[in-house]
C-alpha positions as CSV (number, residue, x, y, z in Angstrom):
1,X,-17.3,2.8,12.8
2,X,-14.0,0.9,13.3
3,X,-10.8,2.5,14.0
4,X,-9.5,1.6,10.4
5,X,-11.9,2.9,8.9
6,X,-11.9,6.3,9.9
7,X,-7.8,6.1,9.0
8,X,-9.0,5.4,5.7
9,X,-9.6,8.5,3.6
10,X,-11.4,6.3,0.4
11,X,-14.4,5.2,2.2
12,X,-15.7,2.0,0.6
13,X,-14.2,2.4,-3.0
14,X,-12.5,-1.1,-2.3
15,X,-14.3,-4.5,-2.5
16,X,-11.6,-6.1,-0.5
17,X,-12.2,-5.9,3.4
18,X,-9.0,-5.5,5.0
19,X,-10.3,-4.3,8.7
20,X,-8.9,-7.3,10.6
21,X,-5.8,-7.1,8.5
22,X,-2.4,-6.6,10.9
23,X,0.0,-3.5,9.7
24,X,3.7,-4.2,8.8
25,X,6.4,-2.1,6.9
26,X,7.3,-2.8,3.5
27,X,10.9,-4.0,4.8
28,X,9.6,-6.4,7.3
29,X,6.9,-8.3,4.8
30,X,10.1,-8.6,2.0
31,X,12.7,-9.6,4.8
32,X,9.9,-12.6,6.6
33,X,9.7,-13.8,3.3
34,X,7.2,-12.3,1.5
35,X,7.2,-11.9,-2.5
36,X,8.5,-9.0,-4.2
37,X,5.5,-9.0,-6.5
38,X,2.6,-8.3,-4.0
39,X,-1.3,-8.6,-5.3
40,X,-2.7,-5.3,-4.6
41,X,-6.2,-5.4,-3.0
42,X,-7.1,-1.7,-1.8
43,X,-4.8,1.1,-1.0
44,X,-5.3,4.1,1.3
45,X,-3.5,7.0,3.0
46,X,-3.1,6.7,7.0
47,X,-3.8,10.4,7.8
48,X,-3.0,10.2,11.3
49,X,0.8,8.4,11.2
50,X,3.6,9.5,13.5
51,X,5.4,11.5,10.7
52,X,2.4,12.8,8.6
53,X,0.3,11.1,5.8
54,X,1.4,7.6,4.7
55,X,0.5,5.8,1.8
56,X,-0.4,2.3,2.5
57,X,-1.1,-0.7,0.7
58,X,-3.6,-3.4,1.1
59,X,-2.4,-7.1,-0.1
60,X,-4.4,-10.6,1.1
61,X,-3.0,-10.9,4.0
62,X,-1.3,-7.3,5.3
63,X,-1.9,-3.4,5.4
64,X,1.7,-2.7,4.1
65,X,3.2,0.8,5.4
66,X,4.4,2.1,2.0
67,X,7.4,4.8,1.9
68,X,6.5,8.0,2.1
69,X,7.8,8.6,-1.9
70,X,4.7,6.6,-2.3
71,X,2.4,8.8,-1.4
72,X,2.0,10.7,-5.0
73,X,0.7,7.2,-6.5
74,X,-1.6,6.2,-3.7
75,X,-3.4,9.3,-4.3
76,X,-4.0,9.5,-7.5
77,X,-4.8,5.9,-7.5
78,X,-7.5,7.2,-5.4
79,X,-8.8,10.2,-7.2
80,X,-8.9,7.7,-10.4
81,X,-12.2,5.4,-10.6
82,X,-10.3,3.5,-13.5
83,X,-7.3,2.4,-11.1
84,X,-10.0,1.6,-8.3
85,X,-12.0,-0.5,-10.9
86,X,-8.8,-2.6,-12.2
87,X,-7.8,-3.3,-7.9
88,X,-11.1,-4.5,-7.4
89,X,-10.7,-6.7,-10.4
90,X,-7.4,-8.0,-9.6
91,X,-5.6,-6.3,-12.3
92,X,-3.0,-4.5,-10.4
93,X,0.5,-5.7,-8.6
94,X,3.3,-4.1,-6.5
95,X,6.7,-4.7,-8.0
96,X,9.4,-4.2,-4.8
97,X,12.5,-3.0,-5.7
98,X,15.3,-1.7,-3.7
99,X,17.9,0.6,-3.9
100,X,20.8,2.4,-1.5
101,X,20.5,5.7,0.3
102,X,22.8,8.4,0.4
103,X,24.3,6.9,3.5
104,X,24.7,3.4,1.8
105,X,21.4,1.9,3.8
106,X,19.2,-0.4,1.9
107,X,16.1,0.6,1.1
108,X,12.7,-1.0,-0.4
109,X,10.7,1.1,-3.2
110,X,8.3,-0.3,-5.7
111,X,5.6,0.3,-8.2
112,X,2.2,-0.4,-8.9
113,X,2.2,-2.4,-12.1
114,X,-0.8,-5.0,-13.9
115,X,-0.9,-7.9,-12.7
């Protein structure tokens, strides 16, 4: 069993084989000029991250660390066989959006939306 997936907590709901897939923040794939609509291949919840469960998203080419506000979609996406069905099929994007923190920090946010 890889490292990845024991961090995955949906087992092999996905089609998409992300295992040699390298991690990067939200932030970074926006700001190195990736698109703010992102195809979304699997999704899964890192259980072992620094600061406790983090959602994270699965697109073609990276395992995208999602915020943690996140986290409430991620796992009902996995507790849905529906949702999982419609990934698998390619019927399901990430919108990125952005907004300002209380401090006046930019942040990045989204939402899972068909594709």
């Amino acid at each position: 069993m890889s490292f990845n997936s024991k961090m995955k907590k949906h087992g092999n709901q996905f089609t998409f084989n992300s295992d040699d897939l390298p991690f990067t923040s939200l932030e970074e794939y926006i700001t190195t000029g990736g698109n703010n609509v992102i195809p979304v291949k699997a999704v899964f919840v890192n259980s072992k991250a620094q600061y406790g469960p983090r959602p994270v998203l699965v697109s073609p080419s990276f395992k995208i660390n999602l915020p943690a506000h996140c986290l409430e979609d991620v796992q009902q996406i996995l507790t849905d066989s529906e949702l999982i069905t419609l990934i698998n099929e390619g019927k399901c994007n990430f919108i990125v959006g952005t907004y300002e923190d209380r401090n006046g920090k930019m942040r990045y946010t989204g939402s899972f939306v068909d594709a």
